[in-house]
BATITI-830101 format. One record per residue (C-alpha): residue number from 1; residue in three letters; x, y, z. Coordinates in steps of 0.05 Angstrom, whole numbers. Example, Ala and Ser with C-alpha at 12.3 -4.5 7.8 and 13.67 -1.06 7.14 Angstrom:
(atom 1 ALA (246 -90 156)) (atom 2 SER (273 -21 143)) 
//
This chain:
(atom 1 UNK (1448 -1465 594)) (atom 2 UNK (1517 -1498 583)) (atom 3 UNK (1532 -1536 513)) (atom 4 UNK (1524 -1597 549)) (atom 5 UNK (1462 -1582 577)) (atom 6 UNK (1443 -1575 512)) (atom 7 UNK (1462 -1637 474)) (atom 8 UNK (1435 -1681 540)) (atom 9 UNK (1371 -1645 524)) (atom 10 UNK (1377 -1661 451)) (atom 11 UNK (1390 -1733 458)) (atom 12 UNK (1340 -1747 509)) (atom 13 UNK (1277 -1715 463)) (atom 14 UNK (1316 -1773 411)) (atom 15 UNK (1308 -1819 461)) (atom 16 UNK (1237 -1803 480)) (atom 17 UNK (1219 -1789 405)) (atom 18 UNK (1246 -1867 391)) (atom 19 UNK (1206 -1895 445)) (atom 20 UNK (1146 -1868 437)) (atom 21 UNK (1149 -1890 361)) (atom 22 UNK (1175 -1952 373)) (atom 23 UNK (1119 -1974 418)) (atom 24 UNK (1069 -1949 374)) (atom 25 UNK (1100 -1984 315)) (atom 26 UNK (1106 -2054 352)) (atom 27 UNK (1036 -2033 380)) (atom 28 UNK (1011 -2038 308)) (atom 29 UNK (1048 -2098 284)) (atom 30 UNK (1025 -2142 336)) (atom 31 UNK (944 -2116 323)) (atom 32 UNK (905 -2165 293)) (atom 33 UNK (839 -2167 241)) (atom 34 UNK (807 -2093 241)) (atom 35 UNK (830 -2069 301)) (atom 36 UNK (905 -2070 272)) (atom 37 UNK (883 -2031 206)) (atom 38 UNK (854 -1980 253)) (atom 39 UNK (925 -1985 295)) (atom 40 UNK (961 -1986 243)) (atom 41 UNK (924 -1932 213)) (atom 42 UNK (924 -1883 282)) (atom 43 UNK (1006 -1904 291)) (atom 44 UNK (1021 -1867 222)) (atom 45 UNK (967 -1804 224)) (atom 46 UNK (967 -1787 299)) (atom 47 UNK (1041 -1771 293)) (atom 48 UNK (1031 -1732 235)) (atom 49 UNK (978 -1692 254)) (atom 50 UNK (1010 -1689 323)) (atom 51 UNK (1079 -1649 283)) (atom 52 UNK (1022 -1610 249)) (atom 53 UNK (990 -1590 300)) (atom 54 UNK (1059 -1566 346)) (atom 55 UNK (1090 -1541 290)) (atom 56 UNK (1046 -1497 257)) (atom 57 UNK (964 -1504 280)) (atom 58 UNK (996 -1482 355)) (atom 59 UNK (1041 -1423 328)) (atom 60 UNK (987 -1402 272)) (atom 61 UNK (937 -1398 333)) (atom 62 UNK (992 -1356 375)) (atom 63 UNK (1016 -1309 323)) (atom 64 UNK (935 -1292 319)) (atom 65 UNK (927 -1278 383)) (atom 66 UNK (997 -1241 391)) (atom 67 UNK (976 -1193 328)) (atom 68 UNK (913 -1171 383)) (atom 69 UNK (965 -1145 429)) (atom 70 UNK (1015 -1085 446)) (atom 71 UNK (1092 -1086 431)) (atom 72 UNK (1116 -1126 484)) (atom 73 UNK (1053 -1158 492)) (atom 74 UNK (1038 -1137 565)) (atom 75 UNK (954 -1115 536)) (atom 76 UNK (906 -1127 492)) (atom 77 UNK (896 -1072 441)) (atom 78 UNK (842 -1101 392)) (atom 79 UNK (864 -1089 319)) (atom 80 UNK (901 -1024 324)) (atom 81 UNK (956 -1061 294)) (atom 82 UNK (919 -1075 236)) (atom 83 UNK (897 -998 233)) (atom 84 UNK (970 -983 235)) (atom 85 UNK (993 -1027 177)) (atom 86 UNK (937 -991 133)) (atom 87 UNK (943 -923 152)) (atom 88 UNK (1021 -911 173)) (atom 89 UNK (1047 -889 103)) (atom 90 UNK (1109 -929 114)) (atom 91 UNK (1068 -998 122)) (atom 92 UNK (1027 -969 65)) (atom 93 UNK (1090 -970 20)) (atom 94 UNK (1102 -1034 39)) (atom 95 UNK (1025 -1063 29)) (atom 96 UNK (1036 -1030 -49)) (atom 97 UNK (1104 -1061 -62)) (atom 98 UNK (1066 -1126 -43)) (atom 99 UNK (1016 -1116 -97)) (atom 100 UNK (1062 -1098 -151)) (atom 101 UNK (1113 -1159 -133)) (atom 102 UNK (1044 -1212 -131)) (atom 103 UNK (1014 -1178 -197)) (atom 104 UNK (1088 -1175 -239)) (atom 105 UNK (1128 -1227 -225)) (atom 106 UNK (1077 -1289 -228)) (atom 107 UNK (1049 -1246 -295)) (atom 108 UNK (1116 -1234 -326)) (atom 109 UNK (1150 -1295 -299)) (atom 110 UNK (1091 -1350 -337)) (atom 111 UNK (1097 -1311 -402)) (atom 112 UNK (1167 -1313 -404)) (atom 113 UNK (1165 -1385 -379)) (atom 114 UNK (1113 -1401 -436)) (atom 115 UNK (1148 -1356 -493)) (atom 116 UNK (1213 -1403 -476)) (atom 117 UNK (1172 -1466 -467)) (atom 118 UNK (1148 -1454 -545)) (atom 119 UNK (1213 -1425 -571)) (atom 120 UNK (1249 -1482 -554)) (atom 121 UNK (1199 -1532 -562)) (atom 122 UNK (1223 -1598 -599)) (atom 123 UNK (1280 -1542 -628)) (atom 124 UNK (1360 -1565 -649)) (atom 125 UNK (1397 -1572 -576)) (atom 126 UNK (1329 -1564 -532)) (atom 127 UNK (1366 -1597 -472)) (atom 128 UNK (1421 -1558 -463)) (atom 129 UNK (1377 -1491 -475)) (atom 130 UNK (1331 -1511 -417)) (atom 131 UNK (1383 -1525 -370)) (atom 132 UNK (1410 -1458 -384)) (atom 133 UNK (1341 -1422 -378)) (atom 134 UNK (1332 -1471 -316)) (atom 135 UNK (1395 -1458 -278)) (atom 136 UNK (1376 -1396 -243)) (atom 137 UNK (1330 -1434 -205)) (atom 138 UNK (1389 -1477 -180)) (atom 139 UNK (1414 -1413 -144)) (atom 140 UNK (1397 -1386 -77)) (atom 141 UNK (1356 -1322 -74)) (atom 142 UNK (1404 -1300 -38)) (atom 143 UNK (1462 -1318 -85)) (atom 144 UNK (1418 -1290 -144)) (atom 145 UNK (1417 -1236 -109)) (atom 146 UNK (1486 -1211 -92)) (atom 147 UNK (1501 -1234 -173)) (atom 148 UNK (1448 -1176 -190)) (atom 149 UNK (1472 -1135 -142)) (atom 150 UNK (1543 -1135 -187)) (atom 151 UNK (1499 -1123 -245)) (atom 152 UNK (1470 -1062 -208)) (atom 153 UNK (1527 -1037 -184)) (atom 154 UNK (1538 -959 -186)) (atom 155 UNK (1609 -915 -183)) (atom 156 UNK (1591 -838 -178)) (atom 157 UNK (1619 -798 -240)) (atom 158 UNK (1703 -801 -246)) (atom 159 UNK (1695 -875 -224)) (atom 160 UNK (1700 -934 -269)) (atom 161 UNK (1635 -964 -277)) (atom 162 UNK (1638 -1049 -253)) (atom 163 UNK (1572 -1058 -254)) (atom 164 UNK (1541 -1096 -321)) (atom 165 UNK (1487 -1044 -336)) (atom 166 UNK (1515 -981 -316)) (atom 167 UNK (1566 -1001 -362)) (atom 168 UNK (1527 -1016 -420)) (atom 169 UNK (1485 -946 -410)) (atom 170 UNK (1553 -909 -401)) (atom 171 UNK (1580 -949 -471)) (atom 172 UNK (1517 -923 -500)) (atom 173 UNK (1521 -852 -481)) (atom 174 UNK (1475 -850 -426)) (atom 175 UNK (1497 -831 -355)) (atom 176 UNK (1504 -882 -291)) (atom 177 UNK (1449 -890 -252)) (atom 178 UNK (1440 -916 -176)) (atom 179 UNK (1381 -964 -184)) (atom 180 UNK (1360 -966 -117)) (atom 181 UNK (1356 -899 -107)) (atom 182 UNK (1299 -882 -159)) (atom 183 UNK (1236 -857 -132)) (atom 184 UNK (1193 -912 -103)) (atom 185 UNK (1167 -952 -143)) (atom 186 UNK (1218 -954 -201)) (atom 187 UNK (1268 -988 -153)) (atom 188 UNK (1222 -1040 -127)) (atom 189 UNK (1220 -1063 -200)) (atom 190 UNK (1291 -1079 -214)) (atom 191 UNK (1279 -1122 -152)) (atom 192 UNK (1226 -1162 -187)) (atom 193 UNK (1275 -1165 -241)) (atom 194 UNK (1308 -1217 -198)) (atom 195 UNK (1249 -1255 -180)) (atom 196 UNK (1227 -1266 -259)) (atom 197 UNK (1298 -1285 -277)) (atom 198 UNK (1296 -1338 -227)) (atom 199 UNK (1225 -1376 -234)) (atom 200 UNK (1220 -1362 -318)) (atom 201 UNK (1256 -1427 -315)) (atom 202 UNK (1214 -1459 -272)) (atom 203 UNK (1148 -1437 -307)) (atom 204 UNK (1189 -1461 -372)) (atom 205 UNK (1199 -1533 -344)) (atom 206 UNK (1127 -1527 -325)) (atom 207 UNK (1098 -1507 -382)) (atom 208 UNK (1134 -1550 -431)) (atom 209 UNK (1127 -1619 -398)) (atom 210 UNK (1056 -1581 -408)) (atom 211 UNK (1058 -1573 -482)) (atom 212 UNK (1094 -1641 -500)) (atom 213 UNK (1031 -1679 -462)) (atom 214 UNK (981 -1650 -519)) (atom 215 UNK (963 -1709 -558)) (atom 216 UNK (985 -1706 -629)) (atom 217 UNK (920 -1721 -664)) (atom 218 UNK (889 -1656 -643)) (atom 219 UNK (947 -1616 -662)) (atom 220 UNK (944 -1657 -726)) (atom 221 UNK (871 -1644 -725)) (atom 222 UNK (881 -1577 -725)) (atom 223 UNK (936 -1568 -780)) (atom 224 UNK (887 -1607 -819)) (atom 225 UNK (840 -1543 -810)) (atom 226 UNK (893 -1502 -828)) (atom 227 UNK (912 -1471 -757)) (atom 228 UNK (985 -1454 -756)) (atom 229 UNK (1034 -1409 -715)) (atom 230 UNK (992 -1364 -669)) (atom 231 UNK (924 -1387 -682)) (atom 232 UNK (953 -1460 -665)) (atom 233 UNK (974 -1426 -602)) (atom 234 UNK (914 -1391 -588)) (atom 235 UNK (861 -1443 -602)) (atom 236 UNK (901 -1507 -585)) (atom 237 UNK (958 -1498 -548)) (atom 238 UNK (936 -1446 -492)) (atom 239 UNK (870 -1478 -472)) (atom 240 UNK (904 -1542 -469)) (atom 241 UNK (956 -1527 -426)) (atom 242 UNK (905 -1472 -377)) (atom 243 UNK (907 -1520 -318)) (atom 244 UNK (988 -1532 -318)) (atom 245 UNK (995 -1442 -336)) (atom 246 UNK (942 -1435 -272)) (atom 247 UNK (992 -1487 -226)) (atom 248 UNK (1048 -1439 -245)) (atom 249 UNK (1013 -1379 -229)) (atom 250 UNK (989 -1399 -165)) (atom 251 UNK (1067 -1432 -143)) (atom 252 UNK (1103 -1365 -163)) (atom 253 UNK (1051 -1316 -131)) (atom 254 UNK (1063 -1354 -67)) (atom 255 UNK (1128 -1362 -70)) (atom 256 UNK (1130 -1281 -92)) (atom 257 UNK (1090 -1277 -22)) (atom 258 UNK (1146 -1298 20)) (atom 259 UNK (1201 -1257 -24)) (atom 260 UNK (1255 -1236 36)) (atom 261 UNK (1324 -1246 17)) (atom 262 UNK (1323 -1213 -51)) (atom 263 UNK (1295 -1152 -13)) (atom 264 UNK (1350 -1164 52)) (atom 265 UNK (1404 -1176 9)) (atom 266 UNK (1400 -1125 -50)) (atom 267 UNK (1376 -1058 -9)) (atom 268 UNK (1351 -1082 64)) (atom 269 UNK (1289 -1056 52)) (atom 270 UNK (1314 -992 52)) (atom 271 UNK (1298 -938 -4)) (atom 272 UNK (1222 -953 3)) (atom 273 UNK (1237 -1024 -22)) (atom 274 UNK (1206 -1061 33)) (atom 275 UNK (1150 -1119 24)) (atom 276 UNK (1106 -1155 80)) (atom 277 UNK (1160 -1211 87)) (atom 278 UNK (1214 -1151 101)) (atom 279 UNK (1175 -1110 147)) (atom 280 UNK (1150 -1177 187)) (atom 281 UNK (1220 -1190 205)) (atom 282 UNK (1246 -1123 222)) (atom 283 UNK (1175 -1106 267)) (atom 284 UNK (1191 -1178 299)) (atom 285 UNK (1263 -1183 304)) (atom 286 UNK (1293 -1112 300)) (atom 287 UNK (1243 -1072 322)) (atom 288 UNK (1214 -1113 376)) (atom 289 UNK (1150 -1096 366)) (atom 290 UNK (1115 -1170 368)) (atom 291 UNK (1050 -1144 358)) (atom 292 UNK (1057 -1106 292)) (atom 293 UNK (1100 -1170 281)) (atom 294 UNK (1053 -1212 283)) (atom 295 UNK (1005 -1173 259)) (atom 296 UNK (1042 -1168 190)) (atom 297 UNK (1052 -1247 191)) (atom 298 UNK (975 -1257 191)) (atom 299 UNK (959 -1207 137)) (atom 300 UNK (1021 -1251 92)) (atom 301 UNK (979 -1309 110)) (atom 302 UNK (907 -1272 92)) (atom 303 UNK (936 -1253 25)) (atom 304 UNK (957 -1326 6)) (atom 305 UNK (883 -1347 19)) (atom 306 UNK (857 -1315 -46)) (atom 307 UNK (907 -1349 -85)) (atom 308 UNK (898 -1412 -67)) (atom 309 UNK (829 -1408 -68)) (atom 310 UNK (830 -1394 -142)) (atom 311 UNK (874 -1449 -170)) (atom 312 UNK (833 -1500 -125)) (atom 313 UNK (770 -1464 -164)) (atom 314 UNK (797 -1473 -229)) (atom 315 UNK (834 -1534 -227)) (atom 316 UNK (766 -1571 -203)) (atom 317 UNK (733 -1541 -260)) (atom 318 UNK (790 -1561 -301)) (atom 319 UNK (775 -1626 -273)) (atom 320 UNK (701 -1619 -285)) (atom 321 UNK (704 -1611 -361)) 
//
């Protein structure tokens, strides 16, 4: 199809995307008593649910019914690409650098986020220490990502080092090491590295809009019982603050979920560094194995569940106390 075939294409779906809207707009405006509440109403859900339903109920269905089928999807072959992804020790790699990106980086990523939060509490310059800590998440992953890949960086011996910590470990006497190529899993964590650098900030901003909304006659209540320092913290501060830490949690372990272009820009996936999000795209896109593909995508998606499920749990019975 030409370019101009293209744009025509383009500005007729505007066209038809402004009439259709327009009617049902006008439609609505002309309604009267409660049948133009229940116009009015349908013109501003139908088209949502309508974008909902072709942009993601149609291709969630899809993707399930593609992860049933072969390669190239010419036959059904029930869930043998589930089987693989469990018992091919490659996929089985992957599945375990999953686990140990969902259980670190939310962990390490809300304690950090909290230690900073209560460091820099109410402290001398607090504003221009957050935006520091916060700044990371102003970056791309992917521009994080080549910035630790400098930090990384490895010259064999006779070579000047460049990179920030092989320098500091040849400063101190140690020898230069090549990061990504420690044994599985050892690599995989100076991805996650990454990952914690980047949302500590946002657990931070989080957690300390968080700890400013305690109200000050229980923390005055309390120093009137004579809780300071980490009994303060561990009687007042941290229950008051569990459904905001819980929210955090939940946000990064999605987002650690969908981690792809830390892992495609630093190593590829290469060096048994691979996650679920990785392995998706190269079964899908490289490979061209759909099924496995899609296959992958649903078992993202079936991982997410849990997750969610919790911080809906605890949030209504935060909600419930």
């Amino acid at each position: 199809m030409s370019t101009g075939a293209k744009f025509g294409q383009m500005f007729v779906a505007i066209g038809l995307f402004t009439l259709v809207f327009g009617s049902i707009l006008l439609l609505a405006s002309r309604a009267k008593d409660r049948a133009a509440e229940r116009i009015q109403a349908g013109a501003f859900v139908l088209p949502a649910l309508l974008f909902l339903a072709v942009g993601l109920i149609y291709p969630a269905i899809l993707t399930v019914y593609e992860s049933f089928r072969s390669a190239d999807s010419s036959s059904f072959v029930g869930i043998d690409n589930y089987l693989t992804i469990l018992t091919q020790p490659d996929l089985q790699v992957v599945l375990r650098n999953t686990v140990i990106w969902m259980v670190l980086v939310p962990l390490a990523a809300t304690a950090i986020g909290l230690l900073y939060a209560v460091l820099v509490d109410r402290a001398r310059g607090e504003a221009f220490a957050k935006s520091l800590i916060f700044l990371p998440m102003a970056i791309s992953f992917v521009g994080a990502s080549i910035i630790w890949k400098f930090v990384y960086e490895y010259k064999p011996t006779g070579f000047a080092q460049i990179g920030l910590l092989n320098e500091i470990l040849v400063t101190l006497g140690f020898d230069a090491q090549n990061f990504f190529l420690l044994p599985s899993p050892w690599n995989t964590l100076f991805l996650v590295v990454v990952m914690v650098w980047i949302q500590a900030g946002f657990a931070m901003t989080i957690l300390s809009a968080a700890i400013k909304a305690i109200p000050s006659d229980i923390i005055e209540a309390a120093r009137l019982d004579g809780a300071t320092g980490v009994k303060m913290f561990r009687r007042i501060t941290l229950p008051s603050i569990r459904p905001a830490v819980i929210v955090v949690l939940t946000t990064i372990g999605i987002g650690t979920l969908k981690v792809f272009d830390i892992v495609r820009t630093m190593t590829g996936g290469q060096f048994e560094t691979s996650v679920v999000a990785n392995e998706f795209y190269n079964q899908s896109f490289i490979y061209n194995n759909t099924g496995l593909g899609a296959a992958l995508a649903v078992l993202l998606f079936i991982l997410v569940i849990p997750v969610v499920a919790y911080n809906v749990r605890q949030l209504r019975k935060a909600d419930a106390r």
